[in-house]
C-alpha positions in Angstrom: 265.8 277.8 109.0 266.9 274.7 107.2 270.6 272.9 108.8 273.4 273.0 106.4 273.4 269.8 104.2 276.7 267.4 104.0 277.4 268.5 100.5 280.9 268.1 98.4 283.4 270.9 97.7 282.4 270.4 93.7 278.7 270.1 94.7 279.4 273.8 96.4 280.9 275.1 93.4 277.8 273.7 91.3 275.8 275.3 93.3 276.9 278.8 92.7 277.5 279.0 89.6 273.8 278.6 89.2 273.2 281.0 91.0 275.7 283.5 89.2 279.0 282.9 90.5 282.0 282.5 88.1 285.2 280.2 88.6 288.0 283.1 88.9 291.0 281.1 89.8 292.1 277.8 90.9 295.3 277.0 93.2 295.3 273.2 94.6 292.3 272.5 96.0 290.6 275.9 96.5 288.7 277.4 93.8 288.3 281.0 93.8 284.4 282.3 93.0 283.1 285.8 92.0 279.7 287.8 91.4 280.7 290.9 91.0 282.5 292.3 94.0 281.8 289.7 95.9 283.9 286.4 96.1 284.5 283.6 97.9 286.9 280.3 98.2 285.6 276.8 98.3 288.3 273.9 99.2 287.3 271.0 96.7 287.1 268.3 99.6 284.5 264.9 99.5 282.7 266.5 102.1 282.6 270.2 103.6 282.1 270.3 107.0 279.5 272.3 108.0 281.4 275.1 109.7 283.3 275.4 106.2 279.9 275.8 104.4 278.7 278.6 106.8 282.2 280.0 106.2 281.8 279.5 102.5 278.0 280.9 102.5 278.8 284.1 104.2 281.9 285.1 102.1 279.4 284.6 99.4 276.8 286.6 101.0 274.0 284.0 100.5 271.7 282.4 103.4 271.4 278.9 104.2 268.0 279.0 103.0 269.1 280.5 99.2 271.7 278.2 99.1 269.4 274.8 100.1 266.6 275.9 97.5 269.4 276.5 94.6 270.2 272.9 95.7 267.2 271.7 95.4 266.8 273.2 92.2 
């Protein structure tokens, strides 16, 4: 299994909406994702440390490996 990458909160949000996610809401500096009835929040920091990622990845129901190949992509 690949190691999370030191990616940006707006890299994040990128990220997923590739892969089918839409922006739902914004308050601050947390944007508010859905795909269906799953969601997820994403804080728009420089960088998202990587226990925020694994945070962010699991609300969103996606594995590291998805998530680096959408990357990629």
């Amino acid at each position: 299994m690949p190691s999370l990458p030191h990616v940006s909160g707006e890299t994040v949000v990128r990220v997923l909406t590739d892969m089918g996610f839409v922006v739902a809401r914004q308050r601050g500096s947390h944007v508010v994702l859905r795909r269906g009835a799953t969601g997820c929040v994403v804080p728009l920091h420089r960088e998202l440390k990587v226990g925020t990622l694994a945070g962010v990845l699991k609300q969103a129901g996606l594995t590291v490996q998805e998530f680096v190949e959408a990357l990629r992509a």
